[in-house]
Backbone as numpy.savetxt, mean C-alpha at the origin, in Angstrom:
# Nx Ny Nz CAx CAy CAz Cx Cy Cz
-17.92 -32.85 1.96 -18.76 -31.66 1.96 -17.87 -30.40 1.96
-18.09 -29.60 0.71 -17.63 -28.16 0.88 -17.55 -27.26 1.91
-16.84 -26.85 2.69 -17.16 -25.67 3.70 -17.51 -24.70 2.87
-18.41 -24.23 3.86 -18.72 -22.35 2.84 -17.92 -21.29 3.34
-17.37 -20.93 2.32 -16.81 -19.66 2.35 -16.92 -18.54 3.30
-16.23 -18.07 3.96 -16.60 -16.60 5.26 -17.33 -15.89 4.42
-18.46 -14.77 5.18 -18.85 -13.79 5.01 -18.04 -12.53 4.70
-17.01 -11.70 4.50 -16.08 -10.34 4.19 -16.50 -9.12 3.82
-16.06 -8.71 4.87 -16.20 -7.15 5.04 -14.72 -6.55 4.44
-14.71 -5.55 3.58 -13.46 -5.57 3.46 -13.59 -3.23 3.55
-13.07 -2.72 4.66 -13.09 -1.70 4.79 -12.09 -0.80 4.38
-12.24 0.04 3.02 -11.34 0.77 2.21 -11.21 0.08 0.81
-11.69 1.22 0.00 -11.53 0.16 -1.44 -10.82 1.76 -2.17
-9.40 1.62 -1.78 -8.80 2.92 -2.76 -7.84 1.75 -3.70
-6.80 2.13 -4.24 -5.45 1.38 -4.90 -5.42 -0.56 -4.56
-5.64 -0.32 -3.53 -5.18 -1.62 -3.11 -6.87 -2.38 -2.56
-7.34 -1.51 -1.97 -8.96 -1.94 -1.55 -9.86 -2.77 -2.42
-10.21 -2.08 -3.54 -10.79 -2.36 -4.86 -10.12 -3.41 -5.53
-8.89 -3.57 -5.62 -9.12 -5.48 -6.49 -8.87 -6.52 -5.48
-8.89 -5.65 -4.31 -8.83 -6.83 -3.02 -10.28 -7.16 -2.85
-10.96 -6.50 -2.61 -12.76 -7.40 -2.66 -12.96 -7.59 -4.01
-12.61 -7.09 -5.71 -13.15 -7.32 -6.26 -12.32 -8.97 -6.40
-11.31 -9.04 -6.23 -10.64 -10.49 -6.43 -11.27 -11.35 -5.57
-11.93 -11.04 -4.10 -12.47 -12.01 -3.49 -14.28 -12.92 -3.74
-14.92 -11.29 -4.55 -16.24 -11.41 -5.00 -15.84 -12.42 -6.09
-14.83 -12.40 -6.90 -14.98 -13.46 -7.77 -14.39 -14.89 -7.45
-13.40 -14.64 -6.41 -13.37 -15.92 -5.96 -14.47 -17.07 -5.06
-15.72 -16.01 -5.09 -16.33 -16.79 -4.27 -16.86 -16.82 -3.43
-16.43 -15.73 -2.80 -16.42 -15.13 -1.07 -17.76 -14.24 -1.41
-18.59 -13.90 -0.43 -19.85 -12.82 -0.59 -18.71 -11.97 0.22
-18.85 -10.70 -0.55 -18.11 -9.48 0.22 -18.80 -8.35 0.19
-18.60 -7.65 1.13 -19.68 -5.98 1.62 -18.04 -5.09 1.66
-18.60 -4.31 1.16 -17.47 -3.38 0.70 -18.05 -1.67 1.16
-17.23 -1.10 1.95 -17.41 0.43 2.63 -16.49 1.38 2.49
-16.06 2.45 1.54 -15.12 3.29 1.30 -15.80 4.70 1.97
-14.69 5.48 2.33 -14.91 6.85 2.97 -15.98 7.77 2.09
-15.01 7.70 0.95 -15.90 7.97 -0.25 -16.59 7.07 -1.36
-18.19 6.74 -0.96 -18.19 5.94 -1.57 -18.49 5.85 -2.77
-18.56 6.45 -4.27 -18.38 6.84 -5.28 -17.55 5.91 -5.62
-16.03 5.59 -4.72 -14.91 4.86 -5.12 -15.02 3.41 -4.99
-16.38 3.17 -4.27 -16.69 1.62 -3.84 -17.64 1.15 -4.90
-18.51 1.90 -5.66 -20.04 1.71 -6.53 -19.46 0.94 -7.43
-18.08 1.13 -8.08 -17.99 0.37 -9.31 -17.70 -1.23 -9.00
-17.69 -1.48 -8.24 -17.51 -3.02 -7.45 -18.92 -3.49 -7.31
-20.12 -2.73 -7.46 -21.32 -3.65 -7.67 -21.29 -4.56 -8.90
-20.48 -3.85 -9.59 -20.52 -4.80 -11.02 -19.99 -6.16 -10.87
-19.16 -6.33 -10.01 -18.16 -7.78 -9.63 -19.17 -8.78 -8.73
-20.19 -8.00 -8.32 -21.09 -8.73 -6.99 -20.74 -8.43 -5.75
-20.24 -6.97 -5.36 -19.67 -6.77 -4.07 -20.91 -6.00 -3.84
-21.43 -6.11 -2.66 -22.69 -5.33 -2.06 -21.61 -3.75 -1.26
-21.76 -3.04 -1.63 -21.56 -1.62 -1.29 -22.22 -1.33 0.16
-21.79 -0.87 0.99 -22.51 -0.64 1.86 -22.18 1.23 2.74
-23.31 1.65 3.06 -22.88 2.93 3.23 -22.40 3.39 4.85
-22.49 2.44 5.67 -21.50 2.64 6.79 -20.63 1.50 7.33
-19.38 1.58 7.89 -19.01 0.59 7.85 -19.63 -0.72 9.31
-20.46 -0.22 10.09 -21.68 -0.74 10.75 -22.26 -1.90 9.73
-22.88 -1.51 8.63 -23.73 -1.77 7.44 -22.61 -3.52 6.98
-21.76 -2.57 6.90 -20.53 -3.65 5.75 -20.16 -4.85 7.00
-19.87 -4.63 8.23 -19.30 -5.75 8.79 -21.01 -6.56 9.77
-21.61 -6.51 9.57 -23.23 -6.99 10.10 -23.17 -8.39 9.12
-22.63 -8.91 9.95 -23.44 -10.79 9.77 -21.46 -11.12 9.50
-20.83 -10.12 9.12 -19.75 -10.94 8.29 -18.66 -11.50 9.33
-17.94 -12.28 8.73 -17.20 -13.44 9.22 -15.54 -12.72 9.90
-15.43 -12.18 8.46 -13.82 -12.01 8.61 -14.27 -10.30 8.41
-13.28 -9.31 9.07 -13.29 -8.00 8.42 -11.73 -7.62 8.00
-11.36 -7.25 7.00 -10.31 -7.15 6.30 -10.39 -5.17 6.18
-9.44 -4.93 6.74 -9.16 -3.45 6.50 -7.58 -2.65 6.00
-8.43 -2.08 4.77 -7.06 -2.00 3.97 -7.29 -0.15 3.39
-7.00 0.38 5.00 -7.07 1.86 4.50 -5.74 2.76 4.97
-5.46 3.87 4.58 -3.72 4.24 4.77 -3.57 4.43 5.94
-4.30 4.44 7.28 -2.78 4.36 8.25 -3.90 4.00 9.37
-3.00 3.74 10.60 -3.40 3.40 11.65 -4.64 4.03 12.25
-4.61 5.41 12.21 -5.58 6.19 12.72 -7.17 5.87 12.30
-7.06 5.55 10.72 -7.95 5.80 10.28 -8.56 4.02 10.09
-7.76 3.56 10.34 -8.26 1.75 10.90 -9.13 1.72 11.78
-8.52 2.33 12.98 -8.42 2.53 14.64 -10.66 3.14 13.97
-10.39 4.26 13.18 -11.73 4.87 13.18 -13.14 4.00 12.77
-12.62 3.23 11.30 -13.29 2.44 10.73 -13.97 1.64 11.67
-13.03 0.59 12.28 -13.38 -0.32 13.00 -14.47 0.33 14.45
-13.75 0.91 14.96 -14.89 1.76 16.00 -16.02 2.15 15.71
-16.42 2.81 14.50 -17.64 2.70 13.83 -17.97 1.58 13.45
-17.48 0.63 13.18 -17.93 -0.54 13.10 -18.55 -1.57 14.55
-17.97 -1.13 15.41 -18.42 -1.86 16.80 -19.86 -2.06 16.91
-21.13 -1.24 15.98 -22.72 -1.34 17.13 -22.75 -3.21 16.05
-22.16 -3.13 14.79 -22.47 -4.48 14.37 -21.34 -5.07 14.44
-20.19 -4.95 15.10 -19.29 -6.12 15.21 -19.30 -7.01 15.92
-19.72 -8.42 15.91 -19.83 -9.51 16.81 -18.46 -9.84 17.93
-18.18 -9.98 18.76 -16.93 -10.76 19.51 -16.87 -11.79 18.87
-15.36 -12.46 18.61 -14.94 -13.18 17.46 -14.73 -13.08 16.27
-15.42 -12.26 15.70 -14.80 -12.08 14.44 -13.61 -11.56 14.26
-13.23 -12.34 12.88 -11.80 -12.76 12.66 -11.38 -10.93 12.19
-10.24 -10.04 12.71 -9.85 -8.30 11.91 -8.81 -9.08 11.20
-8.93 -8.62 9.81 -7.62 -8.68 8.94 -7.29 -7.85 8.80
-6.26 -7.41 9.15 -5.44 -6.22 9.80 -4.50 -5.83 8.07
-4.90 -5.19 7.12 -4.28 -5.07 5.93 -3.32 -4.24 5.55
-3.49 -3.07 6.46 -2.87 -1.89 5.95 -1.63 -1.68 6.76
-0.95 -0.41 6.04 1.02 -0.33 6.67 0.39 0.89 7.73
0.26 0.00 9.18 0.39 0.94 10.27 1.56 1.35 10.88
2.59 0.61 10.84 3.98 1.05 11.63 3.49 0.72 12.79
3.82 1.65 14.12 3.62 1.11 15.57 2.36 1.49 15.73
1.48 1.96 14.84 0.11 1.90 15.48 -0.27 0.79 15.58
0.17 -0.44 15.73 -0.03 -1.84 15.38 -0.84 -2.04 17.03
0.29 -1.49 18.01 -0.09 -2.11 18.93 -1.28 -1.50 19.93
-2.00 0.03 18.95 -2.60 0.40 19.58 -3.87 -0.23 18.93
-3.88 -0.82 17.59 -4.61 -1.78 17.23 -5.10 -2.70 17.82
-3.95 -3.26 18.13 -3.92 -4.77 19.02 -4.78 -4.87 20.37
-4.56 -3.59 20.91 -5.19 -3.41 22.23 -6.83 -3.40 22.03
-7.07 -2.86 20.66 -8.57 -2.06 20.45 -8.92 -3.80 20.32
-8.72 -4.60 19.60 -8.91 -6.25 19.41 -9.47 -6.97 20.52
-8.05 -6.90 21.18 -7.94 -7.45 22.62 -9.49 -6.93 23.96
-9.88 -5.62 23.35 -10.87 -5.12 24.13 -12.10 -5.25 23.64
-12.23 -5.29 21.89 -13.78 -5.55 21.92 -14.05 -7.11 21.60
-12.75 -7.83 21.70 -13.15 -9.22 21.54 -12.97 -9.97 19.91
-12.04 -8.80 19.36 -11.96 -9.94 17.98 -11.18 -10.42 18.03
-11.07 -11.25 16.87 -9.33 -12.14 16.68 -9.03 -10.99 15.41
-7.44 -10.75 15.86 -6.73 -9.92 15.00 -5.56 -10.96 14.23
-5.15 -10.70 12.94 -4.51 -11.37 12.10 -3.63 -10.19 11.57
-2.32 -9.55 11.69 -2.06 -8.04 11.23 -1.12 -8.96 9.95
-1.78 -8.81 8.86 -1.64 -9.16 7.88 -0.97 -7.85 6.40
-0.32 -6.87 7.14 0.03 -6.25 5.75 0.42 -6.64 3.89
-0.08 -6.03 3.00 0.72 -6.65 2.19 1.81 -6.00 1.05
2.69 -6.58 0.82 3.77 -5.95 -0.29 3.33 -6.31 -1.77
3.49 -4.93 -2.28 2.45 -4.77 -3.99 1.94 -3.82 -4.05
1.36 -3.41 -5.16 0.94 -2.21 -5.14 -0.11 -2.24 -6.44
-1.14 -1.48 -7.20 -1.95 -1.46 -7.68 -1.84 -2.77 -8.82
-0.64 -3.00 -9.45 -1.05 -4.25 -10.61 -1.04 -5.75 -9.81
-0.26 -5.51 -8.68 -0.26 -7.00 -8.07 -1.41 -7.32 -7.77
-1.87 -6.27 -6.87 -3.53 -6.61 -6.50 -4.39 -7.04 -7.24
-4.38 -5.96 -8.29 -5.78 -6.51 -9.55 -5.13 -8.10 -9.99
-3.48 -8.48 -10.19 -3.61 -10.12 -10.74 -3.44 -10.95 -9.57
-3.96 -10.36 -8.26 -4.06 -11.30 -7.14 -2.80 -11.89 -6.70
-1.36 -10.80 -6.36 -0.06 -11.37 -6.69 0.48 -10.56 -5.35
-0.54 -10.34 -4.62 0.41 -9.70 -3.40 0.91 -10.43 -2.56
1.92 -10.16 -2.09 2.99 -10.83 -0.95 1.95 -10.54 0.18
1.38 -11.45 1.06 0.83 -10.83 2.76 2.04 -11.54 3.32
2.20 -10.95 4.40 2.70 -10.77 5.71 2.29 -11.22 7.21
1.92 -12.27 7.32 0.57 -12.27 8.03 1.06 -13.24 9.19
1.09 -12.35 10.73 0.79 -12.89 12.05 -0.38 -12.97 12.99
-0.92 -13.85 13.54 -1.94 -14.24 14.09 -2.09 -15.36 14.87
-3.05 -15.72 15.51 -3.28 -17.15 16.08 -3.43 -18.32 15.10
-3.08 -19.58 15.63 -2.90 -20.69 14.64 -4.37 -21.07 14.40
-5.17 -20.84 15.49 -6.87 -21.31 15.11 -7.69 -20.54 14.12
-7.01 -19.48 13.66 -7.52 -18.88 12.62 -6.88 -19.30 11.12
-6.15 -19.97 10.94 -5.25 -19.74 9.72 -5.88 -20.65 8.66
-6.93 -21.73 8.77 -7.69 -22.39 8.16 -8.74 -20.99 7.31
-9.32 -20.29 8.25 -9.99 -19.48 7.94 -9.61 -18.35 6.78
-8.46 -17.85 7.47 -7.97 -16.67 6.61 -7.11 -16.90 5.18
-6.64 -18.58 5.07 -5.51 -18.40 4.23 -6.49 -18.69 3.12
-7.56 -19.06 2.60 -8.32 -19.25 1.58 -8.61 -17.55 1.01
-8.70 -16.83 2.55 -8.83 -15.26 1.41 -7.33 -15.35 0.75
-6.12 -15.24 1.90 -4.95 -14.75 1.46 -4.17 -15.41 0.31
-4.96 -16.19 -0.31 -4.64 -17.33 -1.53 -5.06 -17.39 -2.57
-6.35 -16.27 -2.49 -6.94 -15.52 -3.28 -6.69 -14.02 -3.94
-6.11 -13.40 -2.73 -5.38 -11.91 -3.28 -4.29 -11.82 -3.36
-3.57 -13.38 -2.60 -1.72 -13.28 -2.90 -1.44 -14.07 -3.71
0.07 -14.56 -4.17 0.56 -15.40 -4.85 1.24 -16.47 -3.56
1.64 -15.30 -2.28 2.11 -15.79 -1.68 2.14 -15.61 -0.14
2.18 -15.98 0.95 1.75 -16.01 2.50 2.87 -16.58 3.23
3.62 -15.61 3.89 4.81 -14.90 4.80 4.03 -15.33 6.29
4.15 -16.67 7.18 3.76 -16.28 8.40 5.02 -15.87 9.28
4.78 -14.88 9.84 5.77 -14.32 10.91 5.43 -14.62 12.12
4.47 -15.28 12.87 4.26 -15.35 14.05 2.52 -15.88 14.40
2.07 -16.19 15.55 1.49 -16.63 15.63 0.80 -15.22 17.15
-0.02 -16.20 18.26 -0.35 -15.24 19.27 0.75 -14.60 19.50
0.47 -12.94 19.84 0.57 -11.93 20.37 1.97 -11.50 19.66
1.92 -11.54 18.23 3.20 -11.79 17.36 2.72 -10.57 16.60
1.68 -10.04 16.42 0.96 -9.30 15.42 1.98 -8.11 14.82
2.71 -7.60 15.70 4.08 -6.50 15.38 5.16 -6.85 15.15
5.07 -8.41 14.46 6.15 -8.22 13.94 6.04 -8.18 12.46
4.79 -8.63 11.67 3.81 -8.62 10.15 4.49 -6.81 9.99
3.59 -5.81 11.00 3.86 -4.45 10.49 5.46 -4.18 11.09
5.84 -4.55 11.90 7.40 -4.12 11.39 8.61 -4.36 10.40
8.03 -6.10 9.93 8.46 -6.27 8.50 8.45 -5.11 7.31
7.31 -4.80 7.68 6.52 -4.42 6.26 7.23 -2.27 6.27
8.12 -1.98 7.72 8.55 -1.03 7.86 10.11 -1.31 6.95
10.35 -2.64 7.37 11.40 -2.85 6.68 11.37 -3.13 5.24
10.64 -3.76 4.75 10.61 -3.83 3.60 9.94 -2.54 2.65
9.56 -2.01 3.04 9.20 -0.30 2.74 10.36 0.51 2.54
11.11 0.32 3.65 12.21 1.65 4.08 13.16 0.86 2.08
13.66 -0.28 1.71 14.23 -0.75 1.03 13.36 -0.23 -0.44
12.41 -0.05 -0.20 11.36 -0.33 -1.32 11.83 1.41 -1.85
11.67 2.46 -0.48 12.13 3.73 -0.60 13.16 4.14 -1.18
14.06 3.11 -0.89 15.76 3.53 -1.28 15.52 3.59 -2.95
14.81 2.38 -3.35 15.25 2.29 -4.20 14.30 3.19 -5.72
13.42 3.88 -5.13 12.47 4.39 -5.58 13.04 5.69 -5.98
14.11 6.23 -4.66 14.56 7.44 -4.92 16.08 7.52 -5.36
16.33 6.53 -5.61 17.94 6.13 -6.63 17.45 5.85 -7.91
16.48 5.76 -8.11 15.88 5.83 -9.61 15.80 7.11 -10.08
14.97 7.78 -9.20 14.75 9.47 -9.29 15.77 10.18 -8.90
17.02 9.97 -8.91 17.82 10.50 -8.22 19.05 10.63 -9.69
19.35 9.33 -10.09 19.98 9.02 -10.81 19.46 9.72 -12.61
18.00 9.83 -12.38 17.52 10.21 -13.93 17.59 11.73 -13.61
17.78 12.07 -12.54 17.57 13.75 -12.59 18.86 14.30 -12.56
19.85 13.51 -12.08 21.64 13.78 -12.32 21.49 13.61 -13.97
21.40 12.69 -14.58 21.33 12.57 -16.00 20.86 13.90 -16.90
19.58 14.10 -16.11 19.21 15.47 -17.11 20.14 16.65 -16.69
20.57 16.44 -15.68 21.33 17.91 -14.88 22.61 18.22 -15.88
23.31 16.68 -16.41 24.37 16.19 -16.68 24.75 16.64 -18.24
23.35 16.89 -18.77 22.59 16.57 -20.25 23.29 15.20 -20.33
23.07 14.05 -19.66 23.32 12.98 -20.10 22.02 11.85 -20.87
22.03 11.50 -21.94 20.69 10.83 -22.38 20.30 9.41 -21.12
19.16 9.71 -20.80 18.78 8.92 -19.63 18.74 7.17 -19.96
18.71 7.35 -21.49 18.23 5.89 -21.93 19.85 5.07 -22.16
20.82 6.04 -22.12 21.90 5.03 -21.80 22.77 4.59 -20.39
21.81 5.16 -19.61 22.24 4.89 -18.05 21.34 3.35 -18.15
20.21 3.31 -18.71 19.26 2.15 -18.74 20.25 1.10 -19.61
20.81 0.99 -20.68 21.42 0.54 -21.46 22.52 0.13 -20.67
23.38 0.59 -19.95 24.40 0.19 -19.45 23.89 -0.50 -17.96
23.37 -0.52 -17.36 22.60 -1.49 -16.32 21.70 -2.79 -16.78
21.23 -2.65 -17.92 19.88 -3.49 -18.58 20.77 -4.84 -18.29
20.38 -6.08 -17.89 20.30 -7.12 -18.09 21.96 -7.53 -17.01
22.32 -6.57 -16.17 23.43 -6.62 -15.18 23.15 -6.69 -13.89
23.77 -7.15 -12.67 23.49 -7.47 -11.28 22.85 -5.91 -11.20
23.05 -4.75 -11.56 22.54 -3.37 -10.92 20.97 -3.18 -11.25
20.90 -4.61 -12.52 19.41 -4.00 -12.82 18.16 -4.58 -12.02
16.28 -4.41 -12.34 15.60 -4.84 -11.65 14.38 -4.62 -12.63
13.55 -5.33 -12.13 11.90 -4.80 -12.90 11.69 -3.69 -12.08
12.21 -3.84 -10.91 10.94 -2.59 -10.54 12.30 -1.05 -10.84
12.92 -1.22 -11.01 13.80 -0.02 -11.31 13.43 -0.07 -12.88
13.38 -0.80 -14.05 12.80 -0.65 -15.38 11.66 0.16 -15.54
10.77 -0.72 -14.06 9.08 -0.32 -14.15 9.14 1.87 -13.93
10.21 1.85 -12.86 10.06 3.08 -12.38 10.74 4.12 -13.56
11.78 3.47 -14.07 12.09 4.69 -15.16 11.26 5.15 -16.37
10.82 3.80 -16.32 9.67 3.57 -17.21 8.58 4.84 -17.30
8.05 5.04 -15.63 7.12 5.98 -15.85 7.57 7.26 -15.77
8.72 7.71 -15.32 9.63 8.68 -15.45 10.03 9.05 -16.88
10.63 8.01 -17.94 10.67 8.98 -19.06 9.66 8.79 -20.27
8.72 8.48 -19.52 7.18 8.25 -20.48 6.04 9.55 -20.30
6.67 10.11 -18.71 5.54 10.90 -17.98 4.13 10.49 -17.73
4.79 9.05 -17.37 2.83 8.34 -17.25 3.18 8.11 -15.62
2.36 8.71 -14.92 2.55 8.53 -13.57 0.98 8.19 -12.64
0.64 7.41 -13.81 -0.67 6.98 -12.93 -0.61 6.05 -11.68
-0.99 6.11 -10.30 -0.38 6.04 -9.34 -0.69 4.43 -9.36
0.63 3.41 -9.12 0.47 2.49 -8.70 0.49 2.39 -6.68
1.24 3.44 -6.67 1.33 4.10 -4.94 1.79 5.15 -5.14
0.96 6.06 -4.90 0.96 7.69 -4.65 2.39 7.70 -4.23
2.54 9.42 -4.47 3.90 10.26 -2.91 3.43 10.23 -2.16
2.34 10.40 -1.88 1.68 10.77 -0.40 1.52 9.87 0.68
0.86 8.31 -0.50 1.49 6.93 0.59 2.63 7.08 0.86
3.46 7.40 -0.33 5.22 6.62 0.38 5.97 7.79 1.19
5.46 9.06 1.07 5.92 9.54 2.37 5.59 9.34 3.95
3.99 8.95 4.02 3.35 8.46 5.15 4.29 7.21 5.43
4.57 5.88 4.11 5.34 4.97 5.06 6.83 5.63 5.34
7.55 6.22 4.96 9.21 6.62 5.05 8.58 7.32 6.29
7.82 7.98 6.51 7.65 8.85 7.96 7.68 7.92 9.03
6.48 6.65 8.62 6.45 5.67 9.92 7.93 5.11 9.63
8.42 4.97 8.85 9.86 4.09 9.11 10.55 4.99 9.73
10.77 6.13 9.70 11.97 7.16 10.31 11.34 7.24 11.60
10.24 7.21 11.76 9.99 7.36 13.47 9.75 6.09 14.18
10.09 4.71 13.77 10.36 3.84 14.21 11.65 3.54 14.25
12.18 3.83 13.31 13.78 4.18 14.03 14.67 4.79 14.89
13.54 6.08 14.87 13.90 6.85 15.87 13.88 6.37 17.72
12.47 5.62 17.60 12.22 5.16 19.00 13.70 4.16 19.32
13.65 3.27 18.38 14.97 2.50 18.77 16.55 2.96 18.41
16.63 4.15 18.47 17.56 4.84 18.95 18.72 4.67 17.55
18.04 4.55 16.22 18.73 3.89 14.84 18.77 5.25 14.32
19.91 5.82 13.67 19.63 6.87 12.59 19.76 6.38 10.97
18.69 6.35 10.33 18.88 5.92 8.95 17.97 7.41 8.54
19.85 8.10 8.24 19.85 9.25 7.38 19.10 8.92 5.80
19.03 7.93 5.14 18.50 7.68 3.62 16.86 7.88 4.28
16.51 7.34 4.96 14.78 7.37 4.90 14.11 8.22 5.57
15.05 9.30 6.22 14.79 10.50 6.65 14.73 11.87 5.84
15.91 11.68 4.82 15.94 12.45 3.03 14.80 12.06 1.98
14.61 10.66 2.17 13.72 9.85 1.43 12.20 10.65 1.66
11.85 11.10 2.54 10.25 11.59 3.14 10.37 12.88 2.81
12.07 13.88 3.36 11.75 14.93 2.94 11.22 15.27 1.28
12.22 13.91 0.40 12.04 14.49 -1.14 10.65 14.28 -1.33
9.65 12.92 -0.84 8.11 12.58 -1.20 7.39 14.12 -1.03
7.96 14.50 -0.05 6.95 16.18 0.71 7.29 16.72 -0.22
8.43 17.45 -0.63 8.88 18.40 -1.49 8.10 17.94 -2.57
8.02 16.84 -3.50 7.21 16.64 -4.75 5.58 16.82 -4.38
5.06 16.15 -3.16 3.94 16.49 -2.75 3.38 17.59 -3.06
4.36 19.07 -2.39 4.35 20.28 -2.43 3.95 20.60 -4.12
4.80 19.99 -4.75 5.14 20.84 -5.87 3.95 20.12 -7.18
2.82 19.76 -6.61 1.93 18.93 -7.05 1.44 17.66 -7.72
2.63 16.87 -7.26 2.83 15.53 -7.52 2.26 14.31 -6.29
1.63 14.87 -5.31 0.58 13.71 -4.29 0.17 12.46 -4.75
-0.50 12.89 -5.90 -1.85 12.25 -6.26 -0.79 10.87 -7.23
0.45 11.48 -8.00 0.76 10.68 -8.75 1.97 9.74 -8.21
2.23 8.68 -9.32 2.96 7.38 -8.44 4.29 7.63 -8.41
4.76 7.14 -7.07 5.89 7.51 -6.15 7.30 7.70 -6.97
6.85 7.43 -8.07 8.25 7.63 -9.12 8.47 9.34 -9.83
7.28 9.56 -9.30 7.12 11.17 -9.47 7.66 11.69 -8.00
8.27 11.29 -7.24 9.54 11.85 -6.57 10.42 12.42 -7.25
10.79 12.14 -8.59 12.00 12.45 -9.03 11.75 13.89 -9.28
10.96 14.62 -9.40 10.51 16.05 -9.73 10.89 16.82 -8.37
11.41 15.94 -6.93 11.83 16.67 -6.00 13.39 17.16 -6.37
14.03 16.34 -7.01 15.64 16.94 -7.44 15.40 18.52 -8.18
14.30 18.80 -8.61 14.08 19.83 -9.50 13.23 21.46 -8.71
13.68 22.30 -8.83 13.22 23.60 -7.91 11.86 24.02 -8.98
11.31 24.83 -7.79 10.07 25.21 -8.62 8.51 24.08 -8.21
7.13 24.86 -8.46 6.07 24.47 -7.41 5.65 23.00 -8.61
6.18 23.14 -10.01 5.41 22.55 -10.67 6.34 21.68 -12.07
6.56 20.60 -12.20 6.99 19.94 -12.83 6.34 18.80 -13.67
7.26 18.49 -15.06 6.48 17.58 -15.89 7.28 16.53 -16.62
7.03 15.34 -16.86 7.69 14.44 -17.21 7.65 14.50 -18.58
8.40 14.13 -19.60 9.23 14.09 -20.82 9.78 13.28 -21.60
9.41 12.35 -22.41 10.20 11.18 -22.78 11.33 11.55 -23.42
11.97 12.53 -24.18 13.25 13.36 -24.93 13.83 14.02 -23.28
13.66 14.28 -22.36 14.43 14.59 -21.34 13.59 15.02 -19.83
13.55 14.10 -19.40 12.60 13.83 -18.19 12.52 14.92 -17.49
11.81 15.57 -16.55 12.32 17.06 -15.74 11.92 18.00 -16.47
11.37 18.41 -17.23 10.75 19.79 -18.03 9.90 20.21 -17.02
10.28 21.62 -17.26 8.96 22.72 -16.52 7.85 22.72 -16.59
6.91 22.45 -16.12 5.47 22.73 -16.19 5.37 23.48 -17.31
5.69 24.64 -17.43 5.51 25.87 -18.56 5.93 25.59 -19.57
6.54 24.18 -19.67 7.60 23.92 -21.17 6.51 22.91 -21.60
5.34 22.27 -20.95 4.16 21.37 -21.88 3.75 20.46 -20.67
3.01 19.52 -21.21 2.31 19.42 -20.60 2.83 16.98 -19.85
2.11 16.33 -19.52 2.87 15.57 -19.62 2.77 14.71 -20.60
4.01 13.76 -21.13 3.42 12.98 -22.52 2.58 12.12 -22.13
């Protein structure tokens, strides 16, 4: 006899939200889906995700609640509005990169009676939609029957780090594997904006790395949108300064100075500033460049706003 599938609540459908319930509605799972704004949740009726307009609404009857919104605070909120229908026991899938708000998480769990699973995951908008994200995922062992049928569904692959009262070490991984993810995001942007500074043609810095220990997909992927000027966000600046912030102030508590991911947040802000938020984190590289407003270029990356528009 088949077991049936959990009920899923899955709270936040931005970048990563949206092909995380829509991958689960088609795997099978009945999922209720609740975004801040929900405009950003409606197009998921089409997949069979029931929309729901509070997150009260979205976690009522359901099994597992999966929350995958940008930071701790705004978890911490979801879920609290969620308490008049949250049952004791139900399983929190803890999704999103909190840093040490983990453990003020943990406590909120521990008090209204759910089981917490702090499950972050590594990927970013294309992994999700082909169901290819890395989770991260610590929790109790009596849950893992339950949860790994979702996490097998939106990952390729499932990282356990720990079991009870382990839950911080899923989000401190995921500080570490961020802070790396940073480095290398802004040695991409770093390196193509010396090039233009240099008048050096950017496409033979690519040429002389291509297919050598220095190279990578995701350094291809990133120059890629750098000298194309397509910066449709696979992860915003605005995420990856929020995580380089939680990484620099988790370093800070443990008494670590990592000068790179402390430069790393200032450059995300500076591009932030200069109206690059909204677009993907490879539009950092417009922080090497002065001035409120910058544009990408496939003939020489770094053009002025005033010099056109992006290709």
């Amino acid at each position: 006899m088949t077991t049936p599938r959990p009920v899923v609540a899955v709270l936040g459908t931005g970048i990563i939200g949206a092909p995380v319930a829509r991958n689960l509605a088609r795997g099978g799972f009945t999922v209720r889906a609740w975004n801040r704004t929900r405009a950003k949740a409606d197009a998921l009726a089409a997949d069979g995700v029931h929309v729901a307009d509070t997150p009260a609404d979205a976690v009522d009857g359901a099994d597992v609640v999966l929350t995958v919104l940008n930071d701790g605070p705004r978890v911490l909120e979801a879920v609290r509005a969620a308490a008049p229908k949250l049952a004791a026991g139900t399983v929190w899938v803890q999704v999103s990169t909190v840093g040490e708000d983990i453990d003020a998480i943990a406590a909120h769990a521990a008090e209204a009676g759910l089981v917490l699973v702090d499950a972050p995951v590594l990927g970013t908008r294309r992994p999700a939609e082909l169901g290819e994200l890395t989770v991260l995922a610590a929790g109790p062992e009596s849950v893992r029957e339950t949860v790994q049928p979702l996490f097998d569904t939106i990952g390729s692959r499932t990282v356990w780090v720990g079991e009870d009262g382990a839950e911080g070490r899923s989000s401190r991984l995921k500080l570490v594997l961020n802070t790396w993810v940073v480095a290398l995001t802004n040695g991409v942007g770093e390196a193509l904006s010396l090039a233009k500074g240099l008048d050096v043609d950017p496409k033979l810095f690519l040429d002389a790395i291509t297919g050598g220990p220095l190279d990578s997909g995701y350094l291809q992927g990133k120059s890629g949108a750098i000298l194309t000027g397509d910066f449709t966000p696979s992860f915003s600046v605005d995420n990856a300064e929020k995580d380089a912030r939680l990484a620099a102030e988790a370093a800070r508590r443990t008494g670590l100075r990592l000068d790179g991911i402390e430069a790393a947040r200032d450059r995300f802000a500076r591009a932030s500033a200069q109206g690059h938020g909204g677009e993907d984190m490879a539009a950092v590289y417009f922080a090497s460049f002065e001035g409120e407003g910058t544009a990408g270029d496939p003939d020489g990356p770094g053009r002025s706003a005033d010099a056109g528009p992006h290709a």
